[in-house]
N, C-alpha and C positions, 0 to 999 in steps of 0.2 A: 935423419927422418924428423920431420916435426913434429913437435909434442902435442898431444892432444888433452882433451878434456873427455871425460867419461860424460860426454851430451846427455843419451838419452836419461841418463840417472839425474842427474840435473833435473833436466824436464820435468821427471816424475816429481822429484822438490817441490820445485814450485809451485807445481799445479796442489798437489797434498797440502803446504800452505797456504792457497789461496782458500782451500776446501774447508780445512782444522787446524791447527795448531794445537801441539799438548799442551798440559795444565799448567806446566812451569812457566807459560808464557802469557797468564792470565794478566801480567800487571800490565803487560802490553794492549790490552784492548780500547783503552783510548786514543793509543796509535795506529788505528788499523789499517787508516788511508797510505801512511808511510809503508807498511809492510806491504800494502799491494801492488805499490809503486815499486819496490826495490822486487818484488814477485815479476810483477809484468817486463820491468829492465831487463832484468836475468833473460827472462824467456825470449827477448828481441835480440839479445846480442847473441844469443845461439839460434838465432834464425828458426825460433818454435814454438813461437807467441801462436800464431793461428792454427796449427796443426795442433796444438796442443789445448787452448780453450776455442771450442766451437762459436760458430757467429753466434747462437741461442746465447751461452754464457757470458760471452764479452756485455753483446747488448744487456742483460741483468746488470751485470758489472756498472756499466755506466748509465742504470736506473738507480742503481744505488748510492754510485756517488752524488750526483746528483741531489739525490734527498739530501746529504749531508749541508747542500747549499744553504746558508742564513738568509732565512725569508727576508725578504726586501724590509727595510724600516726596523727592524729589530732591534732593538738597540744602538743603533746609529750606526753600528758595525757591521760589513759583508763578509766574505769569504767563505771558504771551509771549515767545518770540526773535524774535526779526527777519525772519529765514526760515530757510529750509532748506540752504544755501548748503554745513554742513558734514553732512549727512544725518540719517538717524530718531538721536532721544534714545541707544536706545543702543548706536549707533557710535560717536557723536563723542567724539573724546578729548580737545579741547580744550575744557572745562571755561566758562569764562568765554564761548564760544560758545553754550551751551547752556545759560542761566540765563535767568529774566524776564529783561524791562527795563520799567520805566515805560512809556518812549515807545511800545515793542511794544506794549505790550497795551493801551496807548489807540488804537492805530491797531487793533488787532485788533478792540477790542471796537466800534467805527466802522465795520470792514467788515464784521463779521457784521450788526450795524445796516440798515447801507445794503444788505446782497444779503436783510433780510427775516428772517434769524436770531434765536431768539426768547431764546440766549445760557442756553439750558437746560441747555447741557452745559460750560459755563466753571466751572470747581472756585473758588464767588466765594471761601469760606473762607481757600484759599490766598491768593489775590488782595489780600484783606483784609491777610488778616497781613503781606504780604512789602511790602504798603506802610509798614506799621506798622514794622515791621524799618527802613525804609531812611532813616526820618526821621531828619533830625539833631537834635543839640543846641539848634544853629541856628535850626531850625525850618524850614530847607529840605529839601530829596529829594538821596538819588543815585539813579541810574536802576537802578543791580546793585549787589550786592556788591563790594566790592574795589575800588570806584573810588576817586580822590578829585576827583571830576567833581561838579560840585553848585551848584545854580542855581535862581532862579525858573520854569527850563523843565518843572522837575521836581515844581513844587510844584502846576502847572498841569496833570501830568500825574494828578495821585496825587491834586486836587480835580475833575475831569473825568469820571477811572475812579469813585471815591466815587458822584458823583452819577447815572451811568448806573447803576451797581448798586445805587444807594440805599440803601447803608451807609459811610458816616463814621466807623464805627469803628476806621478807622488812621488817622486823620490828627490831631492834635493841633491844633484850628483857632487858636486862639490864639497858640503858639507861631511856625506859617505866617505869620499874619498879621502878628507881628511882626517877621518878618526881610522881609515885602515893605514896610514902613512903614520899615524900616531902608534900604531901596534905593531910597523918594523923593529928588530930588536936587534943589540949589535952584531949578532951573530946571522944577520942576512935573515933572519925566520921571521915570521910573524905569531903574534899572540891574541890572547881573548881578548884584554884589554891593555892599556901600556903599560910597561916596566913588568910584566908577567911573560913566563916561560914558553918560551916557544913550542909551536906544536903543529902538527899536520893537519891535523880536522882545520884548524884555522889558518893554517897557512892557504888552505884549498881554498875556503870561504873567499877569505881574500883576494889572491890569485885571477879566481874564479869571477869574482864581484866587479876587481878593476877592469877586466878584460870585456863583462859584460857590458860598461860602462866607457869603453873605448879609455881608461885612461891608466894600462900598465905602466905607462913613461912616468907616473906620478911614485915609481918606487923610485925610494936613494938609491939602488944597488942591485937592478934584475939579475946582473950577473953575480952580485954575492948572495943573493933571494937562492937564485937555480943552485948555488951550491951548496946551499946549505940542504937543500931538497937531496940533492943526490946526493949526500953523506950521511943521509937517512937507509941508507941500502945497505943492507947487510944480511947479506941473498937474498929474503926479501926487505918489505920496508919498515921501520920502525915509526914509531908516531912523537916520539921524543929521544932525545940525547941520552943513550947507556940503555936503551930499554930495546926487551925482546922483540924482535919483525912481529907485524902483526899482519895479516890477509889484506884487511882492509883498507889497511895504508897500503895496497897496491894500485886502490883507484885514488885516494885523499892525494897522497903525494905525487906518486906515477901520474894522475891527470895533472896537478900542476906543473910538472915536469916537462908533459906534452902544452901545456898553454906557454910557460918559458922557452921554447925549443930546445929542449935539452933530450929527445929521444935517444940519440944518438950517442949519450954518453954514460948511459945507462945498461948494465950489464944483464941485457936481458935475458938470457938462458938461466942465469941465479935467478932470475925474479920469477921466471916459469917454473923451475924448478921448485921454489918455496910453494909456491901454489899450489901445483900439484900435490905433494906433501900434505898440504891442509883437505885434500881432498878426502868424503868421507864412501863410505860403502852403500850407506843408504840415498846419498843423494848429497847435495850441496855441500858448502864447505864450512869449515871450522876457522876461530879464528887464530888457533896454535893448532899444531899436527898432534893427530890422537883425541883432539877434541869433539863433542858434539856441535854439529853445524844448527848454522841461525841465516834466517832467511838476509840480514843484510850481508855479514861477512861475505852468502853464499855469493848474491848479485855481483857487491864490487869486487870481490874476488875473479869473477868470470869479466866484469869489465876491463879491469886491470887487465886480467891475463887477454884478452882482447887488443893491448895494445900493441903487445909484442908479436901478436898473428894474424896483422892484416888483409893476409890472404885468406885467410879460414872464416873470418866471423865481419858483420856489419860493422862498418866504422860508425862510433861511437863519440857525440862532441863531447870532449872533455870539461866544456863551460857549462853544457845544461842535462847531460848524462840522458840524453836524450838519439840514438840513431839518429844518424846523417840525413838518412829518408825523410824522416819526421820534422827534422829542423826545417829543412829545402818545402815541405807542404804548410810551414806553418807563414812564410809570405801570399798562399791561395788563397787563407782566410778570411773572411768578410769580417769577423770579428776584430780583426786589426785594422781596417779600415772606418768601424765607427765612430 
């Protein structure tokens, strides 16, 4: 029999998250744009985004994001914030609150996606430039101005936005690609930066980055890359070398896995079976079994477990964690064409 996911309880998750979040998760409200994003993914790959928030809601939903957009000329910088946390544009006084960020506006431009938004009114120009601004010498991303925060997470973030809006004109793809070939490590894995520890959030980054960038062939060793991904399994997947499986690394890894073609070598009934496991009574999932669940574990845990049940649930690209549906509507757009 195939294994299943307890759906409706899910559902109710995420819809509860999108509504509240308990207290414990107040430090998170400058990320709220990512939480609705990893809210609404959930809901798409168990096929009950619409059944689940009404058209009323969605439409709110994507008046809200919206607002989060950086008024044209502000700062020289466009994009997304996070949320609304320090109020409209111009009240907040604190400045670094109220700038893009990369990861914003990739989660933003994923929830207007996912509620059906046709991203007509995203200023792409701005978007365009302020990635183009944030690259480094390097040839990685920072997320804003004024950091010195900078990583693979970012280079994945600013090749993700690129291809939803279908202009490349900020990204230096060469450059990119050179500093993620600079953070292959002997051991086939990738890292944050070079001669640093391998790990899966940035093996994805990467993975994920070259692939959107047409240039995997630019690894030394796809095939020693893929295995060291699948030596990360240990029923389910670990995010490092000697460390406990964790949920999440069922989509970080498990999608790089499916971007290397390595499905097929992967012991997927261990990897369902860990999942399930993390599964909790109220809803969503945990990121170790017994634990209390958090809306992302919940998500990529359900995407993850999505890749081993094709038959059951929407296929999910594993480069923009975005439904197949969504990716295949995002060539209709008039906004890729201006």
């Amino acid at each position: 029999m195939a294994a299943e996911l307890a759906i409706n309880a899910h559902a109710r998750y995420f819809k509860h998250c999108l509504t509240m979040l308990p207290a414990e998760t107040t430090s998170l409200d400058a990320t709220r744009m990512t939480i609705a994003q990893l809210c609404l993914v959930g809901l798409a790959t168990l096929g009950r985004l619409e059944d689940t928030l009404p058209e009323k809601r969605r439409a709110e939903m994507v008046e809200w994001i919206y607002a989060q957009q950086i008024p044209n000329g502000r700062g020289g910088y466009g994009g997304f914030r996070g949320g609304s946390l320090f109020g409209p544009h111009d009240r907040c006084e604190y400045e670094p609150a109220n700038s893009g960020n990369l990861a914003a506006t990739y989660s933003a431009l994923c929830s207007l996606l996912l509620l059906g938004d046709d991203l007509s009114r995203v200023d792409k120009q701005a978007v365009v430039g302020a990635i183009r601004s944030l690259q480094q010498e390097s040839g990685t991303f920072a997320p804003h101005p004024g950091t010195t925060e900078r990583d693979p997470r970012f280079i994945y973030c600013a090749c993700a936005i690129s291809t939803i809006l279908g202009d490349w004109s900020g990204v230096d793809k060469d450059a990119a690609t050179r500093y993620i070939v600079g953070c292959c490590n002997y051991d086939g894995g990738l890292t944050q930066m070079p001669f640093q520890e391998s790990h899966g959030g940035h093996l994805y980054c990467c993975i994920a980055g070259l692939s959107l960038m047409g240039r995997l062939d630019a690894l030394p060793s796809r095939q020693r890359t893929l295995q060291w991904a699948l030596f990360r399994q240990s029923g389910g997947y670990q995010g490092r070398a000697n460390k406990a499986p964790d949920v999440c690394y069922s989509f970080w890894v498990g999608a790089s896995i499916e971007i290397l073609g390595g499905h097929d070598l992967v012991d997927s009934s261990a990897v369902v079976h860990f999942i399930q496991q993390c599964e909790s009574t109220i809803g969503g999932l945990s990121k170790w079994p017994g634990y209390l669940p958090d809306p992302l574990h919940a998500a990529l845990g359900i995407v993850g477990f999505s890749f081993h049940r094709p038959e059951q649930f929407p296929h999910i690209s594993p480069e923009l964690l975005l439904p197949a549906s969504v990716v295949d509507r995002l060539q209709t757009l008039e906004i890729r064409r201006r």
